[in-house]
C-alpha positions as CSV (number, residue, x, y, z in Angstrom):
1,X,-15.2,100.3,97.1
2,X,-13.5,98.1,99.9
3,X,-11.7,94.8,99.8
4,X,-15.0,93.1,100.9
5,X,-16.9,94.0,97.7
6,X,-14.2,93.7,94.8
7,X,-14.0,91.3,92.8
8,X,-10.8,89.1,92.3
9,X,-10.4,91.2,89.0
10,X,-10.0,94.7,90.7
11,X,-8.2,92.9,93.4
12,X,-5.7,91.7,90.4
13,X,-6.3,95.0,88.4
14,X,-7.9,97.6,90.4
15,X,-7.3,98.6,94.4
16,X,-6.1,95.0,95.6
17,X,-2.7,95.7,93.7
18,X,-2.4,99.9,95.0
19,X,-2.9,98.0,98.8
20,X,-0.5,95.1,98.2
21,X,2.0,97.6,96.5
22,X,1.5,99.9,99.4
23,X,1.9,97.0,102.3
24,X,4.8,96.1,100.7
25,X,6.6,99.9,100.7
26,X,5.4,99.9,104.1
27,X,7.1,96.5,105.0
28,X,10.2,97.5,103.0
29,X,10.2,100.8,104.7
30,X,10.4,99.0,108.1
31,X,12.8,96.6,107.2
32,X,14.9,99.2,106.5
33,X,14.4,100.7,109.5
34,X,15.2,98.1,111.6
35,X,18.3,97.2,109.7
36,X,19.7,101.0,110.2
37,X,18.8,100.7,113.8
38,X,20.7,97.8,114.3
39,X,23.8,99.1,113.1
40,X,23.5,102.6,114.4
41,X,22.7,100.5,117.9
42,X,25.2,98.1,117.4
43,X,27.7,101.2,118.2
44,X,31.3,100.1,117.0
45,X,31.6,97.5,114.4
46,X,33.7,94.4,115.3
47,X,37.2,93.9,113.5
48,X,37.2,91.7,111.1
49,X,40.3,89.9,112.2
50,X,39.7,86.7,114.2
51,X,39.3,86.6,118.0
52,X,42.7,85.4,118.4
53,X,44.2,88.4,116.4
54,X,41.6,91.2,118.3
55,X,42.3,92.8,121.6
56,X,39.0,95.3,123.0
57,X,39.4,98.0,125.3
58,X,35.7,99.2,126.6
59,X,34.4,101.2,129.6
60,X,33.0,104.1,130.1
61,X,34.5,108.2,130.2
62,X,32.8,110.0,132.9
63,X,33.4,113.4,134.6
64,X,34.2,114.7,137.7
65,X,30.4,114.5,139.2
66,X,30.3,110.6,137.9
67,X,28.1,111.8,134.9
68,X,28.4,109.9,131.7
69,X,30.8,112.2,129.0
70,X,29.1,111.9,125.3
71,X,31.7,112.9,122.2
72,X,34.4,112.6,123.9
73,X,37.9,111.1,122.3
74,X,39.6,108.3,123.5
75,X,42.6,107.0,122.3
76,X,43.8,103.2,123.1
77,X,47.5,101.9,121.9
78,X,50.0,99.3,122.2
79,X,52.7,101.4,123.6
80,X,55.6,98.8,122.6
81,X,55.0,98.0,119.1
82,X,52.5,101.4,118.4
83,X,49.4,100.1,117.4
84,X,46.7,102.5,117.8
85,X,43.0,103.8,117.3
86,X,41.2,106.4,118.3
87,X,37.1,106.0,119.3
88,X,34.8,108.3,120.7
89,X,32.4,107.8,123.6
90,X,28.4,107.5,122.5
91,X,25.7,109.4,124.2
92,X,26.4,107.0,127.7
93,X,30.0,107.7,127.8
94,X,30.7,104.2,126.3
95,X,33.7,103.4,124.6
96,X,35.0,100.6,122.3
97,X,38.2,100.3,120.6
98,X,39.4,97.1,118.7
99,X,43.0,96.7,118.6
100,X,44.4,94.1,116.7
101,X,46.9,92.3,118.4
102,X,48.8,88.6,118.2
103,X,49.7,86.3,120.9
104,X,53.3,87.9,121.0
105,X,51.5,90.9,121.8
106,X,50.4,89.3,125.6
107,X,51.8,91.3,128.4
108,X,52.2,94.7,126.2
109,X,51.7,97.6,128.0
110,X,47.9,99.2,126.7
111,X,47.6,102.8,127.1
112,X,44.1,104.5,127.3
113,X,43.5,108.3,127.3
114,X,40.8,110.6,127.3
115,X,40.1,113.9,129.2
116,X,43.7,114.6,130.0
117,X,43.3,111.2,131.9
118,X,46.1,108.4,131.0
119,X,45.5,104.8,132.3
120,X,47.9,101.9,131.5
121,X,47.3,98.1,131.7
122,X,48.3,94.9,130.4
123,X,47.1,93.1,127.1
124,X,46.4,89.9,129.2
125,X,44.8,86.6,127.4
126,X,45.5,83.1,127.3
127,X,47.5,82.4,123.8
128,X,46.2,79.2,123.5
129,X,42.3,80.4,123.4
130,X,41.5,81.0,120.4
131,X,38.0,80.9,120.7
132,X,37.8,83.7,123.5
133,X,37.5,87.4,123.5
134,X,40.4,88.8,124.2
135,X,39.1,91.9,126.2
136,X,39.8,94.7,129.0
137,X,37.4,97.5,130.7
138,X,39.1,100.4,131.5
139,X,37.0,103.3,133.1
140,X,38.2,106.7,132.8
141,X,37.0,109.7,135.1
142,X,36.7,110.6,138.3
143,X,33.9,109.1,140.3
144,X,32.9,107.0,137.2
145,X,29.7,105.3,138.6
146,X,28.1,104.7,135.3
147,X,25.8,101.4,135.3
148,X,26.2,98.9,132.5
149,X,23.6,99.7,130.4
150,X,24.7,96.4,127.2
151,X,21.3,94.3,128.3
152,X,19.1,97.6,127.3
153,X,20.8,97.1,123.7
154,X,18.7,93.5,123.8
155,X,15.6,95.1,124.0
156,X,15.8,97.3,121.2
157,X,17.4,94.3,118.9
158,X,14.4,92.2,120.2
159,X,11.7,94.7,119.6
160,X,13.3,95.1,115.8
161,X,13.3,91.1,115.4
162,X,9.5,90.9,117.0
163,X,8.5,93.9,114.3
164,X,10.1,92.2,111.9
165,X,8.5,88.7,112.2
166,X,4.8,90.7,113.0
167,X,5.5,92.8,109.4
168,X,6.7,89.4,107.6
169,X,3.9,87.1,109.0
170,X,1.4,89.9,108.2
171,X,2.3,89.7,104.8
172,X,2.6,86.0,104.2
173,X,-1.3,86.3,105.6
174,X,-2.2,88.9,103.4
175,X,-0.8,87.3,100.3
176,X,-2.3,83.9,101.2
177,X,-5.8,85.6,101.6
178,X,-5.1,87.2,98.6
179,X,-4.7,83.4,96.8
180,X,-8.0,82.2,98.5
181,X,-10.0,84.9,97.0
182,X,-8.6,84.7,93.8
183,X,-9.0,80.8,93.8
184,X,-12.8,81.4,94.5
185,X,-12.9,84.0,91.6
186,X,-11.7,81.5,89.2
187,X,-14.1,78.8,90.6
188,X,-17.5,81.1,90.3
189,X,-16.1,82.0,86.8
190,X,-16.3,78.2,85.9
């Protein structure tokens, strides 16, 4: 029997409820989906400290051909006061290691190393922005040609919102059709 030919009482009792049950695993299922891609997607999380207490060091760790190097360790560290993390590089090569610094921190010497590779630089911000990132890109590797890849990212989170909002709006429709045929049960019954 389809949906066509029940009445609103096997739509409230019978198949109505098994489809409506399984529309909603389905959109829950999804949901769920989407939510895991975002944060496996989303790579390293951000510190929790405000911007003015967070220092990033990003790039990319590439080997001697210029290729991208996946799994690979990197470790970033104040060398002056000895504040440290270690990251490791995703499937691209990409790195992302949150330090957190304070503005007495500006001007410490950074180190980064990965693949037997050191690189130094300066933790250089403005201490009276507190509303910008405070940020460096350090690329380690010979040849490191490796094309910023961060506006692909937007796709993927876009393509989760738009499946999102299509699974949501086809469920606000399907329960809303579900209200108009059992409004017209209850006014045939009368």
């Amino acid at each position: 029997m389809d949906a066509a030919t029940q009445t609103p009482n096997e739509w409230k009792h019978g198949h109505g409820s098994v489809r409506f049950k399984a529309f909603a695993r389905i959109a829950l299922a999804v949901s769920a989906s989407w939510i895991s891609g975002i944060t496996y997607l989303a790579g390293v999380a951000e510190a929790m400290h405000e911007v003015d207490h967070r220092f990033t060091v990003e790039g990319h760790v590439c080997g001697g051909d210029g290729r991208p190097v996946p799994e690979t360790k990197v470790i970033v560290k104040d060398t002056r006061v000895s504040i440290g993390t270690a990251v490791f590089t995703d499937s691209r090569g990409y790195y992302k290691a949150v330090l957190h610094l304070h503005n007495d921190n500006r001007g410490d010497p950074i180190l980064v190393a990965a693949l037997e590779e050191e690189q130094k630089v300066t933790a250089q911000f403005e201490a009276a922005d507190v509303k910008s990132e405070r940020q460096v890109t350090v690329n380690i590797g010979v040849g490191c040609a490796v094309q910023q890849e961060e506006s692909s990212r937007w796709v993927y989170y876009g393509a989760g919102v738009g499946l999102a909002a299509a699974v949501v709006a086809a469920g606000v429709g399907f329960v809303k059709n579900r209200q108009r045929v059992q409004k017209r049960g209850k006014g045939q019954r009368k």
